[in-house]
N, C-alpha and C positions, 0 to 999 in steps of 0.2 A: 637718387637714393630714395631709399621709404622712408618717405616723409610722415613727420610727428608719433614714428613709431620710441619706443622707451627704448633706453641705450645698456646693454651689460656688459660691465668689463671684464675681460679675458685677460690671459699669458698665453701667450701662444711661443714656441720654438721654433724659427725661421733659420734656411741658410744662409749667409753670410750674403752673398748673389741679388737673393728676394730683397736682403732688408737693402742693400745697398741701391737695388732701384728705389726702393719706396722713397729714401734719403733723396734721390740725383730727382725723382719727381715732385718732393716738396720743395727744394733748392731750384726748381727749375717754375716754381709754383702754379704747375700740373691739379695740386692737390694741397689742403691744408694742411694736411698732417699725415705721418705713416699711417694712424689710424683709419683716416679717409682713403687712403689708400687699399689697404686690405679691406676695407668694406666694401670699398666699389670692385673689387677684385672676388669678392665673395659674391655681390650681389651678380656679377657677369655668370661667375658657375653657377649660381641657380638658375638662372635665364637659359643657359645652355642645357641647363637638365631638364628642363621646362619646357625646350622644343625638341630635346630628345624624346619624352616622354609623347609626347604629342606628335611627331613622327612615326612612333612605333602603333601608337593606336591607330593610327588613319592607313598604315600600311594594313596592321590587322582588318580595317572594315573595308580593303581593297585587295583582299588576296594575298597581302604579303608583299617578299622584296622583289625587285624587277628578278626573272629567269636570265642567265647569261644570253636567251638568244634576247631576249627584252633589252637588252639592257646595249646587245651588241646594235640592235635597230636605232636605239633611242641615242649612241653615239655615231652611227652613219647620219643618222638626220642631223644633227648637230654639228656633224662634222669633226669629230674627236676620233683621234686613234688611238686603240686601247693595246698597251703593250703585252704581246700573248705571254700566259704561264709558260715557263719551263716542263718539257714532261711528254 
């Protein structure tokens, strides 16, 4: 978590689903609290946005996304079968 940063309280509106994990993970003591919960749940999608964005630049300073035949090379080496579009 970010550490010694200042805390704001929120209301947030959850599905019934979300809160009921947050509950089976404090019960489970995963987590102190629902609140820790949704933090660390928040703090994960900013990380994830964090290397989204930083993916997209470095594809930028390299050309861009692999070309399908790139992409079909780089799963022969690997050894992956890509399942063909319809069409």
């Amino acid at each position: 978590m970010l550490g010694g940063m200042t805390k704001s309280k929120i209301a947030v509106t959850l599905a019934p689903d979300l809160v009921a994990r947050a509950r089976r993970a404090v019960r489970k003591g995963e987590v102190e609290s629902v609140s820790a919960y949704v933090a660390a749940a928040l703090e994960e999608k900013a990380k994830l946005e964090d290397l989204a964005s930083m993916l997209e630049d470095m594809l930028e300073e390299t050309g861009g996304p692999l070309s399908e035949r790139e992409r079909r090379a780089a799963d022969q080496a690997l050894g992956l079968q890509r399942k063909r579009k319809a069409g």
